[in-house]
Backbone as ProteinMPNN parsed JSONL, in Angstrom:
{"seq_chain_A": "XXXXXXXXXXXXXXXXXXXXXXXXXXXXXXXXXXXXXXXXXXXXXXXXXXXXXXXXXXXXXXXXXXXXXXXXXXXXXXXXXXXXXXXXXXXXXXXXXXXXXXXXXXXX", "coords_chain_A": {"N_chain_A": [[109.363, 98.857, 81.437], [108.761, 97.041, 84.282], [106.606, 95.072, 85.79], [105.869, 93.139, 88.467], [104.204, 90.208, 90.389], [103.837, 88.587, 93.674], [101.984, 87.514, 94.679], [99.671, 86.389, 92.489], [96.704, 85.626, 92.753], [94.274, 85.815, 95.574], [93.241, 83.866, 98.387], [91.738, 84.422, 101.483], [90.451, 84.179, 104.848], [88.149, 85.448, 106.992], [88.752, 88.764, 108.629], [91.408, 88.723, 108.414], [94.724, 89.585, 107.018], [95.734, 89.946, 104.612], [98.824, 90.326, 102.5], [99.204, 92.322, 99.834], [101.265, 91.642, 97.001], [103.315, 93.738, 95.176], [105.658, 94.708, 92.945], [108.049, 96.91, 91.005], [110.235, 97.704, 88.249], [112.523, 99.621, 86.373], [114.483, 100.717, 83.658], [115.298, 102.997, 84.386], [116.189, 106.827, 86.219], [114.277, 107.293, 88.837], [112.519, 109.848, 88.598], [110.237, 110.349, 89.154], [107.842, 109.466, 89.82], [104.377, 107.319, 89.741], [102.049, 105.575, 92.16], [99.112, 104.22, 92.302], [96.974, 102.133, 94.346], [93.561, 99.895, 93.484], [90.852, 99.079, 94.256], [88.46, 96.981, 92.26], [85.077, 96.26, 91.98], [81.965, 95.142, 90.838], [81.992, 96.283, 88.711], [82.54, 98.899, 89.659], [85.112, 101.142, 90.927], [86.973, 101.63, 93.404], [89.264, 104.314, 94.764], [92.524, 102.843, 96.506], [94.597, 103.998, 97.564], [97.285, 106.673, 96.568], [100.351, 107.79, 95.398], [102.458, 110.682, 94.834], [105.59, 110.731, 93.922], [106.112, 113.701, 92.785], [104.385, 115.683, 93.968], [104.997, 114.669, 96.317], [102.044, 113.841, 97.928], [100.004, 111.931, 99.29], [97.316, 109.746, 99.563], [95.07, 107.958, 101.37], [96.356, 104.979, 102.386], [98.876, 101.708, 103.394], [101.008, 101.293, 101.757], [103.935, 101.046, 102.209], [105.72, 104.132, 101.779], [108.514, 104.584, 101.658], [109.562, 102.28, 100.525], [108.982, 102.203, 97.713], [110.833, 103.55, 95.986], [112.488, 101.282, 96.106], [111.325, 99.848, 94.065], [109.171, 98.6, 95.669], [105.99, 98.257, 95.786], [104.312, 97.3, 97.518], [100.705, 96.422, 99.133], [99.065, 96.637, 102.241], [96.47, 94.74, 103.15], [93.957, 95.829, 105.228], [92.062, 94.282, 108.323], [90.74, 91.573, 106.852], [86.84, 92.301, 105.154], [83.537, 90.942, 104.595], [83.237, 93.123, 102.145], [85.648, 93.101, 101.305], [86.344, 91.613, 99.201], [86.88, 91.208, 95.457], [88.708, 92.507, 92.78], [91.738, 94.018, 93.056], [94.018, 96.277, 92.123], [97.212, 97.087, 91.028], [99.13, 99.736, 89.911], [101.039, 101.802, 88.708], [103.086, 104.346, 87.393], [105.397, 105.63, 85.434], [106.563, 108.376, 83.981], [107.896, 108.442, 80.585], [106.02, 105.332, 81.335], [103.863, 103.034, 81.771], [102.432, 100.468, 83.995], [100.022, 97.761, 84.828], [98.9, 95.499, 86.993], [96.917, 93.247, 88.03], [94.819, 91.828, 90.614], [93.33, 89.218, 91.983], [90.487, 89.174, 95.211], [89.793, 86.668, 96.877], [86.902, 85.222, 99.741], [87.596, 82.911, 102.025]], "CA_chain_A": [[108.918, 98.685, 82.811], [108.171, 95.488, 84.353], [105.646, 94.968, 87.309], [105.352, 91.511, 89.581], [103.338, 89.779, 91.783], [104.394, 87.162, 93.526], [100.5, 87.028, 95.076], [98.674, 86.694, 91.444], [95.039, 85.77, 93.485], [94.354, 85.245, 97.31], [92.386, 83.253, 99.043], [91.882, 84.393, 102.826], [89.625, 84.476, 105.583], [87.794, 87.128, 107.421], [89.833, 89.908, 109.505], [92.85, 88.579, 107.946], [95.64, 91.127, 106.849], [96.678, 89.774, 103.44], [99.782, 91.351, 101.839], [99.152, 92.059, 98.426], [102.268, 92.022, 96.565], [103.187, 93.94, 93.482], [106.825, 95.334, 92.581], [108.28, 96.818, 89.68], [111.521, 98.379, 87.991], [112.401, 100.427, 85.456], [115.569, 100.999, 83.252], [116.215, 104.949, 84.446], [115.637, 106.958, 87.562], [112.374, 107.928, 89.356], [112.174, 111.711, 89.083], [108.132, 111.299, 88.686], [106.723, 108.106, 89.822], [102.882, 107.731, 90.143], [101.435, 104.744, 92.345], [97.652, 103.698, 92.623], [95.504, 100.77, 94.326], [92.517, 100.262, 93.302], [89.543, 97.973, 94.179], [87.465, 97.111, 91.149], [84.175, 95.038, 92.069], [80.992, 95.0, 90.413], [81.866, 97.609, 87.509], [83.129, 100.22, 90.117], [86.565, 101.444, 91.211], [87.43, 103.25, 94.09], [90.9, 104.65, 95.18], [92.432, 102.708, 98.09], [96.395, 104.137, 97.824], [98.036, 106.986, 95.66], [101.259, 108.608, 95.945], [102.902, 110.913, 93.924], [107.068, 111.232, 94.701], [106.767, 115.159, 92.348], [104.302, 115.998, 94.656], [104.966, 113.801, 97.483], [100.935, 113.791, 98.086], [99.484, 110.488, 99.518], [95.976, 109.879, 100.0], [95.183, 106.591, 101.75], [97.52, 103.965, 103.478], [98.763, 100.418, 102.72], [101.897, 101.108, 101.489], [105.451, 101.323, 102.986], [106.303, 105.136, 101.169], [110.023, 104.656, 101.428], [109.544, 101.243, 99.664], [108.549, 102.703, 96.605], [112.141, 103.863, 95.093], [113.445, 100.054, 95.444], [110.253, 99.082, 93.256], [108.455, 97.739, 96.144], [104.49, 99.107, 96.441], [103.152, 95.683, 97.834], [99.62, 96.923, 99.73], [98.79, 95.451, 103.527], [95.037, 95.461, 103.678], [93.014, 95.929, 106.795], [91.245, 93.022, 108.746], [89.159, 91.534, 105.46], [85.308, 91.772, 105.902], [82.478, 90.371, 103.498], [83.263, 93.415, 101.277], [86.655, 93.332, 100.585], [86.474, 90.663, 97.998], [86.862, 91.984, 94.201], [90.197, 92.606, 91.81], [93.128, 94.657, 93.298], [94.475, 96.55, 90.949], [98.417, 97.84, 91.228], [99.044, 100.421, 88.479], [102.749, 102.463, 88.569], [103.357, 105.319, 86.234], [107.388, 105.95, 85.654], [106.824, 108.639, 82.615], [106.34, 107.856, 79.774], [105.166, 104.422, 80.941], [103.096, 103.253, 82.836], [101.923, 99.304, 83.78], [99.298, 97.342, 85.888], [98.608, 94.044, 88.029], [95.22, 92.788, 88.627], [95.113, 90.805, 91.892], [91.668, 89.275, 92.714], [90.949, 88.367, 96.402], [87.992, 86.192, 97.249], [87.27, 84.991, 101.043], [87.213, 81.371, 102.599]], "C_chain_A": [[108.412, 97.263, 82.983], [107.505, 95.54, 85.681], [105.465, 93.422, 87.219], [104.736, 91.684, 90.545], [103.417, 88.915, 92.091], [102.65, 85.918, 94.789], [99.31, 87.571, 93.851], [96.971, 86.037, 91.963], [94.788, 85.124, 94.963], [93.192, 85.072, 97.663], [92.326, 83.708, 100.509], [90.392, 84.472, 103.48], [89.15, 85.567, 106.587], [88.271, 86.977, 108.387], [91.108, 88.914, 109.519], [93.369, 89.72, 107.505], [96.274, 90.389, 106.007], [98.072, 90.931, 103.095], [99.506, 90.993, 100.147], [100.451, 92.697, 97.448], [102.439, 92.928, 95.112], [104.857, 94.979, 93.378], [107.094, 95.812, 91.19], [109.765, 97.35, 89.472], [111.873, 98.927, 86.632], [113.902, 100.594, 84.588], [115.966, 102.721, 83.494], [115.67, 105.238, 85.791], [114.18, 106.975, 87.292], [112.007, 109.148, 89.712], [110.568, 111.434, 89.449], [107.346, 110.027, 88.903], [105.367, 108.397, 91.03], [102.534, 106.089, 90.94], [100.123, 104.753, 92.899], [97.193, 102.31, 93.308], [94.238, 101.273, 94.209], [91.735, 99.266, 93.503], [88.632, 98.237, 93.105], [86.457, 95.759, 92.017], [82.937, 95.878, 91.636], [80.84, 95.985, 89.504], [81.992, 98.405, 88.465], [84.337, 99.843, 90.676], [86.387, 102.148, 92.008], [89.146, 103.044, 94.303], [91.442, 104.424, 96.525], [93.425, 103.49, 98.345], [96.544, 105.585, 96.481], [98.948, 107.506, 96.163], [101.802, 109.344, 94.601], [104.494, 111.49, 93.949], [107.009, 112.722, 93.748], [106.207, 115.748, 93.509], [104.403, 115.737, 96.109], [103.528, 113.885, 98.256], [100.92, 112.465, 98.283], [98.264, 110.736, 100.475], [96.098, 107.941, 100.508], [96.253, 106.188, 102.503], [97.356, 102.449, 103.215], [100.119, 99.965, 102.399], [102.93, 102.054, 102.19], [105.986, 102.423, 101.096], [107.793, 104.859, 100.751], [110.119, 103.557, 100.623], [109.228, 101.473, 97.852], [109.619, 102.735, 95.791], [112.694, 102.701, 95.114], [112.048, 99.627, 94.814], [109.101, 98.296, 94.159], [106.888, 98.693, 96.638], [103.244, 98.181, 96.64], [102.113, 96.887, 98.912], [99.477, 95.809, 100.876], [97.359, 95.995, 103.54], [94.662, 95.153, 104.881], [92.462, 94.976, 106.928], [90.119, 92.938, 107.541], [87.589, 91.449, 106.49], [84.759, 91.122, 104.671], [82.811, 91.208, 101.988], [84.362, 94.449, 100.533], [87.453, 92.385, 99.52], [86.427, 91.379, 96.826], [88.311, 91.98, 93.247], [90.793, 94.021, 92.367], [93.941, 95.375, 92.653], [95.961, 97.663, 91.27], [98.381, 98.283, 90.229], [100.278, 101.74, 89.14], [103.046, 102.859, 87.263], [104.519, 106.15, 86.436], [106.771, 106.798, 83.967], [107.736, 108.386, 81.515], [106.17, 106.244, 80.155], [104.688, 104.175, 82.06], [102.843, 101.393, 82.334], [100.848, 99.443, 85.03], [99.411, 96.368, 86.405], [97.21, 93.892, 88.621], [95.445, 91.859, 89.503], [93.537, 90.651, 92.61], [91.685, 88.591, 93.97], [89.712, 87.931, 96.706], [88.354, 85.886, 99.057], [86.679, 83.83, 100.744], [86.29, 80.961, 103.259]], "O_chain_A": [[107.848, 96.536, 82.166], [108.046, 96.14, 86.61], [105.075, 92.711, 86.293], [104.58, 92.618, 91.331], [103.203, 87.998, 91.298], [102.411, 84.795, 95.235], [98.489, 88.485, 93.923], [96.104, 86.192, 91.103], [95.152, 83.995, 95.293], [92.225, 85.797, 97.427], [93.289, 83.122, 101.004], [89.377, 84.752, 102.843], [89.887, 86.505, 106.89], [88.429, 85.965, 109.069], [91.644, 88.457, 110.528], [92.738, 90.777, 107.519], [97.395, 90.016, 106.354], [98.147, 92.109, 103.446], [99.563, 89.95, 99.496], [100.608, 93.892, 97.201], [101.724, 92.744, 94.127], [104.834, 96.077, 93.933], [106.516, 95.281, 90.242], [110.488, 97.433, 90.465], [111.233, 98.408, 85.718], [114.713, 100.55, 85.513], [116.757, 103.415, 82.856], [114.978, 104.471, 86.461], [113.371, 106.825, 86.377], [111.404, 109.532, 90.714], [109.841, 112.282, 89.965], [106.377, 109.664, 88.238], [105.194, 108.978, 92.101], [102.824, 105.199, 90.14], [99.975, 105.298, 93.993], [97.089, 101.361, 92.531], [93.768, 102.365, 94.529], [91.979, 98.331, 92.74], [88.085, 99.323, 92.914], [86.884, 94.708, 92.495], [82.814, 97.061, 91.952], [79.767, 96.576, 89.384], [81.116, 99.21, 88.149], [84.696, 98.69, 90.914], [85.8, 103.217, 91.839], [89.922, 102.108, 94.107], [91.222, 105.148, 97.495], [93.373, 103.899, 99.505], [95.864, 105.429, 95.467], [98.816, 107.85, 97.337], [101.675, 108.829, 93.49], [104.623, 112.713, 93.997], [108.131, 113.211, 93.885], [106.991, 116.338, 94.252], [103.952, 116.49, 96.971], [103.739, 114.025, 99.46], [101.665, 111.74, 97.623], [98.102, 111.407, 101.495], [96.867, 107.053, 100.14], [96.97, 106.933, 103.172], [96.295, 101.895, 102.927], [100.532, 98.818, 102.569], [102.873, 103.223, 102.571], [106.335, 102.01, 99.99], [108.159, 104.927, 99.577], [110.94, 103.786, 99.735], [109.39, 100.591, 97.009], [109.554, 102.009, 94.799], [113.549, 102.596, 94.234], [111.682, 98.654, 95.472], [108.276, 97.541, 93.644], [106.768, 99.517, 97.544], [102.061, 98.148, 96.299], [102.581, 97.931, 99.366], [99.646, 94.598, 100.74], [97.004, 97.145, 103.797], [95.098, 94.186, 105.505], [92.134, 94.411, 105.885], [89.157, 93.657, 107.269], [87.262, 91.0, 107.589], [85.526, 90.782, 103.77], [82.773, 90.611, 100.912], [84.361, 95.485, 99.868], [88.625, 92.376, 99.146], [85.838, 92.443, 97.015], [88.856, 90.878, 93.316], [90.232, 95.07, 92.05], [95.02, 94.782, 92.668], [95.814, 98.82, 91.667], [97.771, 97.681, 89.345], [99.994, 102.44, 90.112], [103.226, 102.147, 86.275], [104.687, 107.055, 87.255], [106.566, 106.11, 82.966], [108.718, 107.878, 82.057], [106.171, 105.614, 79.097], [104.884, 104.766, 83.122], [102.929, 100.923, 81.199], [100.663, 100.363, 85.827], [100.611, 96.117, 86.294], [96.671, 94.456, 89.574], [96.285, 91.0, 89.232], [92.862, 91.389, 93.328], [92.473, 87.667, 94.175], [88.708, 88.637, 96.797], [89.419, 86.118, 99.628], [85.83, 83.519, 99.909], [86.228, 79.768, 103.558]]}, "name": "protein", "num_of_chains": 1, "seq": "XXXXXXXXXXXXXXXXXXXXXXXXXXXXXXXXXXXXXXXXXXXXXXXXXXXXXXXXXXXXXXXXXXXXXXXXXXXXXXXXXXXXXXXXXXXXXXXXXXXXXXXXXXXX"}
């Protein structure tokens, strides 16, 4: 498995609508793929995005669903405020593997 980003750390200003990129691809199908975002800041994580194509469950919003099967699960975040600065974290689980992408976004 290989995961990109062709936005490895962003700079923006507030109530901007970054796109945070992150793709990947795999050598076999996608019976069972898992995708997560995640904001990490200050030693916590929460869950902005998951989807899961077995169960087709999706909590959150961010990402273009149908984009998923060509490898694409870039995230559009919401107008930034003060405390959406922190590390980004793409993470795509094609059994058995699984990768990540850390994407930190500060403001201007």
């Amino acid at each position: 498995m290989v995961i990109l980003t062709r936005t490895p750390s962003v700079e923006v200003g507030l109530l901007k609508e970054p796109n945070l990129d992150c793709r990947f691809a795999v050598d076999h199908k996608l019976p069972d793929a898992t995708v997560e975002w995640n904001l990490q800041k200050h030693g916590k994580r929460s869950t902005l995005f998951s989807y899961s194509s077995r169960t087709g469950k999706i909590e959150g919003r961010g990402v273009a669903v149908k984009a998923i099967a060509a490898g694409n699960v870039s995230f559009k975040l919401p107008p930034t405020r003060k405390d959406s600065e922190g590390t980004y974290i793409c993470s795509v689980m094609v059994p058995p593997l699984t990768g990540s992408h850390d994407i930190p976004l500060t403001l201007s």
